[in-house]
N, C-alpha and C positions, 0 to 999 in steps of 0.2 A: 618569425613574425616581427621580430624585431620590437620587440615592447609595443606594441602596438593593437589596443584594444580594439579597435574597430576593426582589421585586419582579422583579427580571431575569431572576431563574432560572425565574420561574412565567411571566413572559413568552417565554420561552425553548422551555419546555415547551410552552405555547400553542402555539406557530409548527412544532415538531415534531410534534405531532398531526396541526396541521392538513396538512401534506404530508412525510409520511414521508421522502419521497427530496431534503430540503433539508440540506446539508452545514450544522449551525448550529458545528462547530467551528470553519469556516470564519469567521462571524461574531464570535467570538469573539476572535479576532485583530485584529478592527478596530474593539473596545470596548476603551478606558481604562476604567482602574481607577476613575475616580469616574465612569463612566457604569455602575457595578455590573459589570462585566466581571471575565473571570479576569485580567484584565491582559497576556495574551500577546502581545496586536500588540505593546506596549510592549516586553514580554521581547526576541519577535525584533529590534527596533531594538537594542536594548543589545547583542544576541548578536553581530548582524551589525559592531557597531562592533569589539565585544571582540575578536571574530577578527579583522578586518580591521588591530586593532592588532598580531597574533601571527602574521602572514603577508603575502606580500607576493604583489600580485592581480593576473593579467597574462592573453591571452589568445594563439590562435595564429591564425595567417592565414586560418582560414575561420571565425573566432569563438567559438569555444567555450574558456569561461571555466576558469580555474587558477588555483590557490593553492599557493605556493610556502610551506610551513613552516618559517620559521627559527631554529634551536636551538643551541647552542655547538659540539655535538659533529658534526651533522649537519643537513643540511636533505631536506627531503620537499616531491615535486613531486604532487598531484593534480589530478585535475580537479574540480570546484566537485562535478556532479553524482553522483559518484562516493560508494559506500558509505564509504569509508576518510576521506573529508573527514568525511561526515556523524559517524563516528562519530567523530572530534578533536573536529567541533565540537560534539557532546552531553558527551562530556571535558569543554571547556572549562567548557560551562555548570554541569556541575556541580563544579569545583573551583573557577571563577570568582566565576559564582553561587548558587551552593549551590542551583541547583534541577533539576529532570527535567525539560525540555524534551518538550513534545509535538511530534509528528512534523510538523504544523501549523507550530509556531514555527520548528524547522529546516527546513524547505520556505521557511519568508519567508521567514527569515536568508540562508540558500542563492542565492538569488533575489536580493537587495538585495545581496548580496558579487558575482554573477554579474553583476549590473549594471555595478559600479563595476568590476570587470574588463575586462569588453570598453570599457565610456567612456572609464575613468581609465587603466586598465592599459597595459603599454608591452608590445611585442607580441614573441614567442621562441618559435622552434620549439622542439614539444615532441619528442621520441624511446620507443621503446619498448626497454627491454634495450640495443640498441647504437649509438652515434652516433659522430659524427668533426666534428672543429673543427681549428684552426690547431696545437694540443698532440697530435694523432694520435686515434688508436681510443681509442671509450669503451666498456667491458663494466659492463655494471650487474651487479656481485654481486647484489642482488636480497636481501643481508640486513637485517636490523632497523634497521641503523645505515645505510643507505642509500650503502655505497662501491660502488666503480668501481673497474674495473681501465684505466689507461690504458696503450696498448700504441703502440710507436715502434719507428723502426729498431735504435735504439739499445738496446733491453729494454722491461720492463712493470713496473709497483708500482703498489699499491692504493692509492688515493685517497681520503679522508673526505669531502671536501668536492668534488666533482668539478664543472666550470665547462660542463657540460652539464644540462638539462633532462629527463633520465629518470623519465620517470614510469610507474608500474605498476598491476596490481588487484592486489584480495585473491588471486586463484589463483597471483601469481608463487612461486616457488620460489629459492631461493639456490643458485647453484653452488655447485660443490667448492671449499673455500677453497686455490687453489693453492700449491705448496710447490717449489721448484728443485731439480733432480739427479733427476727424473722421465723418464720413456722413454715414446715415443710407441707403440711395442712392445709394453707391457703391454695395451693396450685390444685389442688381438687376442687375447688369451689371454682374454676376455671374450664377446668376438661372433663371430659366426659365419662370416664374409668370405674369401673365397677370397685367397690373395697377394696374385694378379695382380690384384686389384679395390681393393687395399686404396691406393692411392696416389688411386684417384677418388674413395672416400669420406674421406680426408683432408683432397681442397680441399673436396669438398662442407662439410666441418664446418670448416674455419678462413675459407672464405666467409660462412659464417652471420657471423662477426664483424667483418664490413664491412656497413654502411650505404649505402652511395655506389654501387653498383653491383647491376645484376639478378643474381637468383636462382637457383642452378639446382634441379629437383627431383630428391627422390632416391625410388626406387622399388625399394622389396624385393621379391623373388618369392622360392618356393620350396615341395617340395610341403610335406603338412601334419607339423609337430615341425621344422621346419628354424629355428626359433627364430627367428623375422621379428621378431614384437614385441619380444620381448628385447632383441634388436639397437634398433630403435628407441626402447623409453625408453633405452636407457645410450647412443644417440649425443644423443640431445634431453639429459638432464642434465648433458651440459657444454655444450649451445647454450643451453638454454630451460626451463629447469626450470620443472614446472608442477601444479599440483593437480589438473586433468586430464591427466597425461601421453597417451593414445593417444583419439583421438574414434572412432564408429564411422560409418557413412556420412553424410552431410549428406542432409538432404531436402530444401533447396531452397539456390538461391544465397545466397540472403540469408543464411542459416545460416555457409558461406565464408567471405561478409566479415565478418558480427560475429564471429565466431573469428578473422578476423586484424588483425582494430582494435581485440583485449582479450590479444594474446598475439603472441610473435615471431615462434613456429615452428608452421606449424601440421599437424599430427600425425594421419592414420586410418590406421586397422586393418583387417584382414578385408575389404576391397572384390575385387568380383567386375567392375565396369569402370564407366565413367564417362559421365556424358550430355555430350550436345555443350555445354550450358551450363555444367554444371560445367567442362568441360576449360578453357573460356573462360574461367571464372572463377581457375581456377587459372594461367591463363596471366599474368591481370592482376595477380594479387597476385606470381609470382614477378617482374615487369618492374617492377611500378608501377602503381597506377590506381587508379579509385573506382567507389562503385557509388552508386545513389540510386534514391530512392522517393519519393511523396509522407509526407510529414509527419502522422502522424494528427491526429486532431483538427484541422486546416487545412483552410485552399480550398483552397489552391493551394502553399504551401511543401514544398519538398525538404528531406529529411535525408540527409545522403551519407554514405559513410565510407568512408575513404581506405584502402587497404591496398600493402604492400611488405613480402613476409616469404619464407622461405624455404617449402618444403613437403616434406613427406618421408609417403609411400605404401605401404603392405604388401596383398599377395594373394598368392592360390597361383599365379594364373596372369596373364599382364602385364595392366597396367590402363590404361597410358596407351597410346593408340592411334593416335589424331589428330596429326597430322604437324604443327603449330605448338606445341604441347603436348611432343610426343616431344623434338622440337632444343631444346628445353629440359632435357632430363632425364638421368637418369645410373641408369640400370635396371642391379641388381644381380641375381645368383642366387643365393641361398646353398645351400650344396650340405646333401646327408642328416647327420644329426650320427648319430655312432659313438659316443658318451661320453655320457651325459645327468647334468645333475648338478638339485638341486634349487632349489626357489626360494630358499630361505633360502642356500644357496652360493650363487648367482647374487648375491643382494642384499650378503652378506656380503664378498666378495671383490670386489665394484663399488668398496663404501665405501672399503674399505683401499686399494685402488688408487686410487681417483678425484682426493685432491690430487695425486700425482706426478704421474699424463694431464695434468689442468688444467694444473700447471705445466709440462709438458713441448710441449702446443699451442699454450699462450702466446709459448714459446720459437719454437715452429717458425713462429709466425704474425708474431712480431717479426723473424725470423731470416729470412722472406718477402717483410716490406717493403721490407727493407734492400738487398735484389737483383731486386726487382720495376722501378726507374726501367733498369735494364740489361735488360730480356728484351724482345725483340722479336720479334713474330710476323710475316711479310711479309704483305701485304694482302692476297694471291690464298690464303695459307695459313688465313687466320683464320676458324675458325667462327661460327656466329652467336651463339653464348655466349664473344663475344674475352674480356671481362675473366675469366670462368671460367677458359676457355685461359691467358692468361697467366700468372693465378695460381697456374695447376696446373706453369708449366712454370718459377715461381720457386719451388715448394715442392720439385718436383724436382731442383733446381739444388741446392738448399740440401740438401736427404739424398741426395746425390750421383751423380745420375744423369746419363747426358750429354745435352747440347743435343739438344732435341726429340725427346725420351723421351717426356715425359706427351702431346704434340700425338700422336704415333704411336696413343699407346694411347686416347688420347680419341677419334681418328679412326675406329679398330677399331672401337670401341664404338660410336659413330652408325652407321656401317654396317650393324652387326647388329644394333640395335636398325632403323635406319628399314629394313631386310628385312623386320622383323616386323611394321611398321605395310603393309606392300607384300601379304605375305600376308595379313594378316587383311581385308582387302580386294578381293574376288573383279574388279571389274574393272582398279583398278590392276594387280594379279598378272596379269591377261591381257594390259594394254599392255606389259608387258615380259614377258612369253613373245612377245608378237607380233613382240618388234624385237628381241628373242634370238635370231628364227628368222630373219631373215635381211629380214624388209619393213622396208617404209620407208610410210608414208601421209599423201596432201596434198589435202584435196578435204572435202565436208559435214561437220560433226559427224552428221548422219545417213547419211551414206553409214557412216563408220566404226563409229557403233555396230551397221548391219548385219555390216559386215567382221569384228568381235569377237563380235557375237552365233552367228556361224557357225564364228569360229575356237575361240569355247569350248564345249565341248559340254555337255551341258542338267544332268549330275551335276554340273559343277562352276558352276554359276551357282546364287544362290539367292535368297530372295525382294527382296534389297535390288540385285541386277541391276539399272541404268536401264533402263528401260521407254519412257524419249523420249530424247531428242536434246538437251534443257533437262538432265536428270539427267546423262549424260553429261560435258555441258559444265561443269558443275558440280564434276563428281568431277574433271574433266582440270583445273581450276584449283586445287582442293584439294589434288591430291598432285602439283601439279606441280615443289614444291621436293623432296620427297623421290622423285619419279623423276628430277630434273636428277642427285641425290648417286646416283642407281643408274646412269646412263648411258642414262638416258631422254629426251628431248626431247616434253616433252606440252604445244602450247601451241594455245590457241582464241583468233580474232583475230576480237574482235566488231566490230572498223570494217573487215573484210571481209567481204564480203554477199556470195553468187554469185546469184543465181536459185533456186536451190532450199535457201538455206540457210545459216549461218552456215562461217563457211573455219576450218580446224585442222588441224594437223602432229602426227604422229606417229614418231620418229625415234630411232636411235640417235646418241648427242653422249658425247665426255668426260666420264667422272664428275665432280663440282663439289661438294666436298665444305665451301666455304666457303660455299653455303645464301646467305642475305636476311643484309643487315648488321644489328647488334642495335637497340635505341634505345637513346641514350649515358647514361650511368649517372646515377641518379637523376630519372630524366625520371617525369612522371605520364603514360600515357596518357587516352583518352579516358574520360568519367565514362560506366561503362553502365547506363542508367538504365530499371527495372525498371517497364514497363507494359505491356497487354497490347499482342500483337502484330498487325499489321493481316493480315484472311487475305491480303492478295496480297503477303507478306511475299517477298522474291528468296529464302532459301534454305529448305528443309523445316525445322524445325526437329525432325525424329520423323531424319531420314535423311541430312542436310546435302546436299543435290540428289543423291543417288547414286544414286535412287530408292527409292519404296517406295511402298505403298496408299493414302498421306496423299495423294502428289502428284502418283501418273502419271495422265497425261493427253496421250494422242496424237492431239487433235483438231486443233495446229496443222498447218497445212501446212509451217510452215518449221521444226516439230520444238522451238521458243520458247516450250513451252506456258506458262501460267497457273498457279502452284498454288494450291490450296484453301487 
């Protein structure tokens, strides 16, 4: 073309008629300026250097690339692919190089920095909102200036420069900038919370600000004006302040985990109850875990994403259900409100109040640590939420309660809450009226589900009743940890075989209110990876084996049927 712009642009044209759907911006990037080009490949080189001179490029253990921006007063952690880089680095371009950056040239730039991250870069966990190193708890304020709150036995002070990896999106929000001689008292003249609830939603919210250890979830009920929501944005804006504060139901898993790989705390409203995959989902993200899919555009590559956050839940009526899900949970009620005040009081009286709470939780979350290496829980006493326990029974210590106060009242509370996973559950509910009544049962899981099909009469079964001896056995290994905490003994022993059927006990035992031991804090569980499922799948996915129309099938003879 012979250096000849106009030559290029007409050849340019050409090649666009002739197939419409040819990206020629894209070519345009990989013309020098004396081949008549706009010059942009050139630009993103220069761009990619310029930043890579005004930030420092690292990546984290599963590869995805970061840029650390460093400034006098503060530094900014992003990820390469992220809106908030892109937009620095269209900043730079035009203050550096006095030019508009096509979205083209920040895509290479992007790309050619994202390179030499994962090659060149030295590798550091990244954190979302909270982390902990050898200097204690890190809270990411979440404002402009990018501090932290580091918190220690000893007290908390805000940090400019804090020697952790916190990185954010656009949707973070800044806490309450905290202030000392605040009272953790106030935030009840706020929410809705009965007394005697108020010491579980305390650890619930000075948990959120530990990294290192699972989750629990918090679950509001109550009927309709009982200020549920309320309650949850003002306890989320001292955890997690967010541009989305309340989400409303997720429609698929996927949904779950990119909400808890762009945010702390993750927050719905208004649910009326949950699928067995979501509960699943929600279980991994309070422990630890990932999820993964194929990669678009790929043969064959995964994109995963890791999640570890808290969760907090609102409905009129209980939502969590599922007995692995429940011993997670901390299910409140809040009672009818007699007073109503308006939103703008509501908002108004948050604000004024919110530095003293912040500073007053900080206190009580420093004033936690500092008597946490002294509380000890005995091993036959420890829930499967120990480090929760614990912490609840050093928050206690510390606001003056006596030794094994919060374990009492944590204990109460599983109780009544896994009753309600018992009832909501037509055959569980019958193996303990069966061993309430005085039997005992050792012989088929179809012998016994006839034994129960007769001890319950036909009003009180309904259509999710097992229908085989497979669904049964299913539902007897599902809630067999929350009938061991009712003083039920429900166990199916599939390496014994009789003649006609697989062997199971039906019994009353001591209550065991210390459940499955947890998995030790900050462990990832297994990656659950999103394809479709083969039909001879082991559990229903419509009914989790308890039966239902997806999968009864009574054509085995040993009651072992097949599901669809």
């Amino acid at each position: 073309m012979d250096n000849d712009p106009g030559e290029y642009q007409a050849w340019r044209a050409e090649i666009k008629s002739a197939c419409s759907k040819i990206n020629v911006s894209s070519l345009d990037d990989f013309i020098s300026p004396s081949e008549g080009g706009d010059g942009s490949g050139s630009q993103a080189t220069e761009l990619a250097d310029l930043g890579a001179g005004r930030c420092e490029l690292w990546h984290d253990a599963d590869g995805n690339a970061y840029a650390t921006i460093t400034g006098e007063t503060h530094n900014e952690h992003w990820r390469i692919d992220s809106t908030g880089f892109r937009d620095w680095l269209s900043w730079i371009a035009h203050s550096e190089m006095g030019t508009a950056p096509s979205a083209e040239t920040i895509k290479s730039a992007c790309n050619a920095m994202a390179g030499q991250a994962k090659f060149d870069g030295k590798e550091h966990e990244p954190r979302r909102r909270v982390a902990k190193d050898s200097s204690g708890c890190w809270l990411d304020v979440g404002d402009d200036q990018w501090r932290a709150i580091l918190v220690t036995a000893t007290g908390w002070k805000i940090m400019n420069k804090p020697a952790v990896r916190l990185i954010r999106t656009k949707a973070t929000r800044p806490l309450p900038e905290p202030v000392s001689g605040g009272s953790v008292d106030a935030l009840w003249n706020l929410v809705n919370v009965p007394e005697q609830e108020r010491l579980l939603v305390l650890t619930w919210i000075i948990e959120c600000f530990r990294s290192d250890t699972p989750y629990a979830l918090l679950e509001l009920t109550g009927e309709q004006g009982a200020a549920k929501s309320i309650a949850q944005r003002i306890f989320r804006r001292f955890v997690d302040p967010n541009q989305v504060e309340l989400r409303g139901r997720p429609k698929t898993t996927e949904d779950i985990y990119v909400a808890a790989a762009n945010s702390h705390l993750l927050s719905y409203e208004n649910l009326s109850g949950l699928s067995n995959d979501q509960s699943d989902a929600l279980c991994t993200c309070c422990t630890g875990g990932g999820y993964a899919a194929r990669q678009l555009y790929t043969n064959g590559e995964e994109a995963t994403l890791t999640a570890h956050c808290p969760v907090a839940l609102n409905g009129i009526s209980p939502i969590v259900l599922r007995p692995d899900l429940l011993d997670r949970s901390v299910s409140i009620t809040l009672p009818e409100i007699t007073v109503r005040k308006t939103d703008d009081e509501i908002r108004e009286a948050t604000e004024a109040a919110a530095p003293g709470i912040m500073g007053a939780l900080l206190d009580l979350f420093s004033n936690a640590l500092a008597v946490l290496p002294s509380v000890v829980i005995p091993p036959e006493q420890r829930p499967r939420m120990a480090d929760f326990a614990t912490l609840g029974e050093a928050i206690a210590k510390v606001q003056g309660y006596p030794e094994g106060h919060f374990l009492t009242r944590y204990t109460d509370h599983r109780r009544t809450a896994i009753g309600r996973t018992i009832d909501a559950s037509p055959v569980a509910a019958a193996m303990v009226d069966y061993v309430d009544r005085g039997n005992r049962y050792s012989g088929t899981v179809k012998g016994l589900l006839e034994v129960l099909t007769e001890h319950k009469p036909d009003h009180e079964r309904d259509e999710y009743w097992p229908r085989s001896p497979k669904g049964l056995a299913d539902a007897m290994r599902r809630y067999s940890p929350a009938l061991r905490q009712m003083g039920t003994k429900a166990r199916v022993d599939s390496t014994r075989r009789i003649m006609d059927g697989i062997h199971c006990e039906l019994a009353r035992q001591a209550a065991d209110y210390s459940c499955q031991p947890q998995a030790p804090g900050n462990a990832v569980h297994d990656v659950h990876e999103v394809h479709a499922a083969p039909k001879t799948a082991e559990i229903c996915p419509q009914c989790s084996g308890t039966g239902c129309p997806l999968c009864w099938d009574t054509s085995g003879d040993d009651g072992l049927q097949e599901e669809i």
